[in-house]
C-alpha positions in Angstrom: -33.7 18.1 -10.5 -35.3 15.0 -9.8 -37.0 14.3 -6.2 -36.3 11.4 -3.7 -40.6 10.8 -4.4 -39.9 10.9 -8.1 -37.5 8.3 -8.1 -40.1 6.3 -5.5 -42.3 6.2 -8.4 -40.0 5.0 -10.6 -38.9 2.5 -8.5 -41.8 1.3 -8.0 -43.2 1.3 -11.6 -39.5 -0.9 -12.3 -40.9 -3.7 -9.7 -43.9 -4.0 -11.2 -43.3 -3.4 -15.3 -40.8 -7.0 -14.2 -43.9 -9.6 -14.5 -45.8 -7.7 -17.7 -42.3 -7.5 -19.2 -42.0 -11.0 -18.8 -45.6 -11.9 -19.9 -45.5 -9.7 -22.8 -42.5 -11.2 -24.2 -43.8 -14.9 -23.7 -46.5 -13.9 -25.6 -44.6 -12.7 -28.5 -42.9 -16.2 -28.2 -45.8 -18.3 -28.3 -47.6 -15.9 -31.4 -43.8 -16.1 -33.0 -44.7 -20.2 -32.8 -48.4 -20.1 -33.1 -47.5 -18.1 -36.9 -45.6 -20.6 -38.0 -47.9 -23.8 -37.0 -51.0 -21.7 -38.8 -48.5 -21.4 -41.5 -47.7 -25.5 -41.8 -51.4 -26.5 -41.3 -52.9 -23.9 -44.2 -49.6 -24.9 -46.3 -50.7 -28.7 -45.9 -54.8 -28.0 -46.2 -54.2 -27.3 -49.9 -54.8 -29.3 -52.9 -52.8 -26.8 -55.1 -50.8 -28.9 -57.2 -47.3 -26.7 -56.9 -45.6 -25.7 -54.0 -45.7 -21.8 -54.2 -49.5 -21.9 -55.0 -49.3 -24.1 -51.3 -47.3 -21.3 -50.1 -49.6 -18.6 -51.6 -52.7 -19.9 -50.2 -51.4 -20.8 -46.4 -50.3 -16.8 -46.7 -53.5 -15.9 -47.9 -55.2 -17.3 -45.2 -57.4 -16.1 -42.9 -56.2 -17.8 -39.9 -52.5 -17.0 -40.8 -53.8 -13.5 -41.4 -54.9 -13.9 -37.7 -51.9 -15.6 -36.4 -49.6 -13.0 -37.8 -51.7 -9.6 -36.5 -51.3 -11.5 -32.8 -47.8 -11.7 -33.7 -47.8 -7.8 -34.4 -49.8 -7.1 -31.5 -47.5 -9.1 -29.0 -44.4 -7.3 -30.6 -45.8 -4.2 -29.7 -47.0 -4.7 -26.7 -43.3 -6.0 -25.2 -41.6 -3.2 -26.8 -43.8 -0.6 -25.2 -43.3 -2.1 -22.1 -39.9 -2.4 -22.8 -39.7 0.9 -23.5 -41.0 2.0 -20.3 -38.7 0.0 -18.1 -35.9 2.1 -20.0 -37.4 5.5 -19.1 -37.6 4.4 -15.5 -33.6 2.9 -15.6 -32.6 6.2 -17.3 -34.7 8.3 -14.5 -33.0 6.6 -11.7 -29.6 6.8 -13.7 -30.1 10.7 -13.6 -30.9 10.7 -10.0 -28.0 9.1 -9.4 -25.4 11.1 -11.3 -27.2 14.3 -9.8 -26.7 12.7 -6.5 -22.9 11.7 -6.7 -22.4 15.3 -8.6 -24.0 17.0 -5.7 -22.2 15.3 -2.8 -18.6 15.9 -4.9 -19.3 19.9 -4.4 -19.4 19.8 -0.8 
């Protein structure tokens, strides 16, 4: 069974997960965008004569390298968090259904 201070906690972990959810997600965003403007400005740094050698070296990169491990890093920072906010929902769901079972055998 779950406690009325259980769901407290989780209650309280939802209100304040809202504005790291939030931040977390922007962040993936803005690396999502930040990836592909590394990608353009290494694509058009290079004197390779063909375009998949272009391609190949703005890949290569160090700074798109960069860009894409921030990328990978914002991913899985808003899915843990996302993650989390789930747990808490699926606590207070069970709390509820326990709740409405036990009134209904009175």
């Amino acid at each position: 069974m779950i406690s009325d201070a259980q769901v407290e906690r989780h209650l309280s972990a939802l209100r304040d997960i809202g504005d790291r959810c939030a931040e977390a997600r922007a962040e993936y965003e803005f690396a999502t965008d930040m990836a592909k403007t590394v990608y353009a400005s290494e694509y058009l740094k290079s004197d390779a004569p063909r375009t998949a050698d272009k391609e190949a070296e703005a890949l290569a990169s160090e700074k798109y390298q960069n860009a894409i491990t921030r990328k990978r890093d914002a991913m899985i920072a808003s899915e843990k968090l996302r993650h989390e906010r789930a747990w808490h929902e699926r606590v207070i769901d069970a709390w509820q259904t326990f709740s409405a079972n036990s009134r209904g055998k009175i």
